[in-house]
C-alpha positions as CSV (number, residue, x, y, z in Angstrom):
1,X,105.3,-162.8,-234.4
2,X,103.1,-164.3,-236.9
3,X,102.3,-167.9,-237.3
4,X,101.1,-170.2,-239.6
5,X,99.2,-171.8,-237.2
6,X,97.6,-168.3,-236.2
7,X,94.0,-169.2,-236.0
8,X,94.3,-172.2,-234.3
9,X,96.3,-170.6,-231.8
10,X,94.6,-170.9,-228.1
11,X,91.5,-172.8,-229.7
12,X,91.0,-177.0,-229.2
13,X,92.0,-177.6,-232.9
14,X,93.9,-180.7,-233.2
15,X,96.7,-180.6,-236.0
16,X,96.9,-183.4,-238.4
17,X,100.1,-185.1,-238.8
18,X,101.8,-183.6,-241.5
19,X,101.2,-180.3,-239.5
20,X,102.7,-182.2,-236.5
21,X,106.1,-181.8,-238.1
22,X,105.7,-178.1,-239.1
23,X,104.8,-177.0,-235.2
24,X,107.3,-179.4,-233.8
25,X,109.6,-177.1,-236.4
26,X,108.2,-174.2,-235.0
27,X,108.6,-175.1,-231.8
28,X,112.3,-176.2,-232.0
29,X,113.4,-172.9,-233.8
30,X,111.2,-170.4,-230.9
31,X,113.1,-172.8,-228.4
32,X,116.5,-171.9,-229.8
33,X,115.8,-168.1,-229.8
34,X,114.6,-168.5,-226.2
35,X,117.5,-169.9,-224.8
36,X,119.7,-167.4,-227.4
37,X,117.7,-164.3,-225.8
38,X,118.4,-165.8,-221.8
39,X,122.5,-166.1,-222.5
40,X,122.1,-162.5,-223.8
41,X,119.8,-161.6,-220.4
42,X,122.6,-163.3,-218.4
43,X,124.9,-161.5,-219.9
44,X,123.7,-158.3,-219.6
45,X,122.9,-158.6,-215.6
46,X,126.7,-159.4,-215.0
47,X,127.8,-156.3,-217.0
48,X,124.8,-154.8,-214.9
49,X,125.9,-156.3,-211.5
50,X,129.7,-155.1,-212.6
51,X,128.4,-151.3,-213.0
52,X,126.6,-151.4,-210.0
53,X,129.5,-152.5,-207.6
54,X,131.8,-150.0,-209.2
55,X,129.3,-147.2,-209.1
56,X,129.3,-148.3,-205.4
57,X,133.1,-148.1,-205.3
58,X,133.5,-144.7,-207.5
59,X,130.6,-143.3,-205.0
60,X,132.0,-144.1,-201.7
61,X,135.5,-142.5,-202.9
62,X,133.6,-139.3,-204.3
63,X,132.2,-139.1,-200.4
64,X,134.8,-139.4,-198.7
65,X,136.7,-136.8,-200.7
66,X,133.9,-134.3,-200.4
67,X,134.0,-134.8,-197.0
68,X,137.1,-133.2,-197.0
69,X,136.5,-130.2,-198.5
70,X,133.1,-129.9,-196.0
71,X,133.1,-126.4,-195.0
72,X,131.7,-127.9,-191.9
73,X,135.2,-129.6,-191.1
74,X,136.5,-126.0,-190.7
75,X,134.3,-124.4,-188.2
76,X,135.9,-123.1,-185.1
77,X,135.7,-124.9,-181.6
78,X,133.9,-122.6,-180.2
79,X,131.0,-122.0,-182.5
80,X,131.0,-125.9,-183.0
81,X,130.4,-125.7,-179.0
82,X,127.5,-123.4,-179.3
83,X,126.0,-125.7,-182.2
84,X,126.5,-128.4,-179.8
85,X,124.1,-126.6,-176.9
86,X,121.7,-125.6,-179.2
87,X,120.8,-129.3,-179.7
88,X,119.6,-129.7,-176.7
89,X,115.8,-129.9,-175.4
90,X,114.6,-127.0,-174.4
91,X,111.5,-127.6,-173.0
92,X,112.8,-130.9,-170.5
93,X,116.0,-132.3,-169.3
94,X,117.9,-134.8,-172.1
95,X,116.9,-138.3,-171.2
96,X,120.3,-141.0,-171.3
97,X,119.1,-142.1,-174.8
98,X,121.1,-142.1,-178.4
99,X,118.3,-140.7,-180.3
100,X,118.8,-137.3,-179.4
101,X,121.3,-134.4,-177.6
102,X,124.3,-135.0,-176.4
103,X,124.5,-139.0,-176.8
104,X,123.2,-138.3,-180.5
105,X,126.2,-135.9,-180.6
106,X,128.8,-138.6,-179.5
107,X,127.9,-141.2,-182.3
108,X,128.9,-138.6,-185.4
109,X,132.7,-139.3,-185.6
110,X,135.9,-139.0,-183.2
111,X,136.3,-135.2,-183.7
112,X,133.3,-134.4,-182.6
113,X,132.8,-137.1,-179.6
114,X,136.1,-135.2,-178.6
115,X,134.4,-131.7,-178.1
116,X,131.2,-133.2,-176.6
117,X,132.6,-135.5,-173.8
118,X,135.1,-132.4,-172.9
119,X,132.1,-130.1,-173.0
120,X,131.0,-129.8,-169.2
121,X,127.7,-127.4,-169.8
122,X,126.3,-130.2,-172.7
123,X,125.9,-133.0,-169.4
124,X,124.6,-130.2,-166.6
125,X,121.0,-131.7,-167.4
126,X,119.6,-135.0,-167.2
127,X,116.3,-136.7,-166.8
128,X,116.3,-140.0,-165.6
129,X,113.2,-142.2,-165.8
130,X,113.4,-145.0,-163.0
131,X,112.8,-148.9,-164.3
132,X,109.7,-150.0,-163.1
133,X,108.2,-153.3,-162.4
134,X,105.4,-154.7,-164.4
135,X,101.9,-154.5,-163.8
136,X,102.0,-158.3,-163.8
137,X,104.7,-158.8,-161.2
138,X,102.1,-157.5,-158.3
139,X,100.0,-160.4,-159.7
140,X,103.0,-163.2,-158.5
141,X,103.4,-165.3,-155.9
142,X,106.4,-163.8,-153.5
143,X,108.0,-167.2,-154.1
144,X,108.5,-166.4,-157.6
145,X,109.4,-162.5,-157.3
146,X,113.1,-163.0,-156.7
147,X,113.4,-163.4,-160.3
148,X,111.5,-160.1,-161.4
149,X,113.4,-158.4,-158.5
150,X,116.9,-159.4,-160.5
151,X,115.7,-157.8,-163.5
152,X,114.6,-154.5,-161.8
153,X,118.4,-154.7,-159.9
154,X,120.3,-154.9,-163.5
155,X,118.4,-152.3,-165.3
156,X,119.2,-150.2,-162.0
157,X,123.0,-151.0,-162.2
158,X,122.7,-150.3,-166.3
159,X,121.3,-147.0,-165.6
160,X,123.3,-146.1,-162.9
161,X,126.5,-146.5,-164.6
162,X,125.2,-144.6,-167.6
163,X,124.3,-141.9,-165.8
164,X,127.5,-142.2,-163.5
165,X,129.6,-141.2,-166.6
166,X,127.3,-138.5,-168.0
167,X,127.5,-136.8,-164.6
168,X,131.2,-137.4,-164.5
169,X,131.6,-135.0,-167.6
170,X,130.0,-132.1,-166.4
171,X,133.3,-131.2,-164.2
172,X,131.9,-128.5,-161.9
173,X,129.0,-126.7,-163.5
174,X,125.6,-126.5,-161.4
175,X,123.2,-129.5,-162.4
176,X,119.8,-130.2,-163.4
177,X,118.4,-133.5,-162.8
178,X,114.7,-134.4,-162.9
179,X,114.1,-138.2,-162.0
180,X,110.6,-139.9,-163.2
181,X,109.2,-142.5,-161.8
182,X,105.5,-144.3,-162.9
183,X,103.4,-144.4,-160.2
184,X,101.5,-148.1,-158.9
185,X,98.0,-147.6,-159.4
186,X,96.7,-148.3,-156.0
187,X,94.6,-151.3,-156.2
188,X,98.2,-153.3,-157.1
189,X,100.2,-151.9,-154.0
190,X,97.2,-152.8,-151.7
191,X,97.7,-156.2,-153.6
192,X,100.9,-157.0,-153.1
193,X,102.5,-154.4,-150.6
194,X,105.6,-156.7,-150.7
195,X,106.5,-155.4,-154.7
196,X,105.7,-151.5,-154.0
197,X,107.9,-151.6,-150.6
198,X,110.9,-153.8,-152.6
199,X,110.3,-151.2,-155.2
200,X,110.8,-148.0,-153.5
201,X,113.6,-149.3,-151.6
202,X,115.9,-150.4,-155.0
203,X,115.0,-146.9,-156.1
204,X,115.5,-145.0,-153.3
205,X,119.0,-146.7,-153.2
206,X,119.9,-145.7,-157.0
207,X,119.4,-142.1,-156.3
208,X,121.1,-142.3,-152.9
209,X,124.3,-143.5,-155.6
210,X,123.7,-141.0,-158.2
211,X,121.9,-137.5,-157.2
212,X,123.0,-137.4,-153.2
213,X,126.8,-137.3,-154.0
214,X,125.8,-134.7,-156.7
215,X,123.5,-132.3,-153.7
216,X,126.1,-129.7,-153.6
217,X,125.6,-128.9,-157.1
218,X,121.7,-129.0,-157.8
């Protein structure tokens, strides 16, 4: 855009008066075409924002009717099964976590939360790492431990209902359970013998709930 006015343009010039009234002129007009240009810019990012949601909607109803036609939807029980096993670690026992074989499994749709909970040999291994406390609860008072020693109990009672129901799909099959527990350096259980021994005695009564009744089958 070319003005008039070009050479003055970003300099310290001061216009006369009579010039006054052609910038003002200038200004006005540029103003005009501004405010012209933003109803057009408005415009154009509603039509924008319109497309875009029905893009969205067109999208999600092109998904869902490829799903249907998914060769995956027509694969057989059985080999689905074997898919199913073949997710599992193979160097360790599954750990009770959604990020991986079988819970992962579970989380996919109905169908196939179906074949996995009724799917005895997917649940015949487990790891289960014991809760432990902090380093900083051997550092307490035993006036204020009761609290910490509530928080140990309920992640306990969380994990031992977890792994009550994975153990309670595996129907009859022989089992595989590996339990981990990290150890107390030393210079803590000498500190407070109190934490170690209240320690050992909540875990040793988990696993009296969860892997004794299971002995027959190990």
């Amino acid at each position: 855009m070319l003005s008039p006015f070009q050479q003055h343009l970003g300099t310290n010039y001061v216009p006369s008066i009579e010039e006054l009234d052609d910038i003002n002129s200038i200004v006005a007009v540029s103003s005009e075409e501004v405010h012209t240009i933003d109803i057009e810019i408005n415009q154009l990012q509603h039509r924008l924002h319109l497309l875009q949601e029905r893009r969205s909607e067109v999208c999600d109803f092109l998904d869902r009717h490829r799903a249907l036609v998914s060769p995956f939807r027509r694969i057989s029980r059985d080999v689905l099964e074997e898919i199913f096993l073949a997710c599992l670690p193979t160097v360790r026992n599954p750990c009770i976590t959604a990020i991986e074989a079988p819970l992962l499994l579970t989380h996919v749709c109905s169908s196939w939360r179906s074949v996995a909970h009724t799917l005895p040999q997917l649940w015949s291994a487990i790891h289960i790492a014991l809760p432990t406390f902090s380093e900083r609860v051997f550092t307490i008072e035993r006036s204020n431990f009761k609290f910490q020693e509530e928080l140990l109990r309920q992640k306990l009672n969380q994990l031992q209902g977890a792994a009550k129901e994975w153990l309670h799909r595996t129907g009859g099959c022989q089992l595989s359970i590996s339990v981990f527990r990290t150890p107390v350096e030393r210079d803590l259980s000498d500190r407070a013998p109190f934490v170690a021994a209240r320690e050992q005695q909540l875990h040793t009564s988990f696993l009296s709930a969860i892997v004794v009744p299971y002995s027959n089958r190990w």
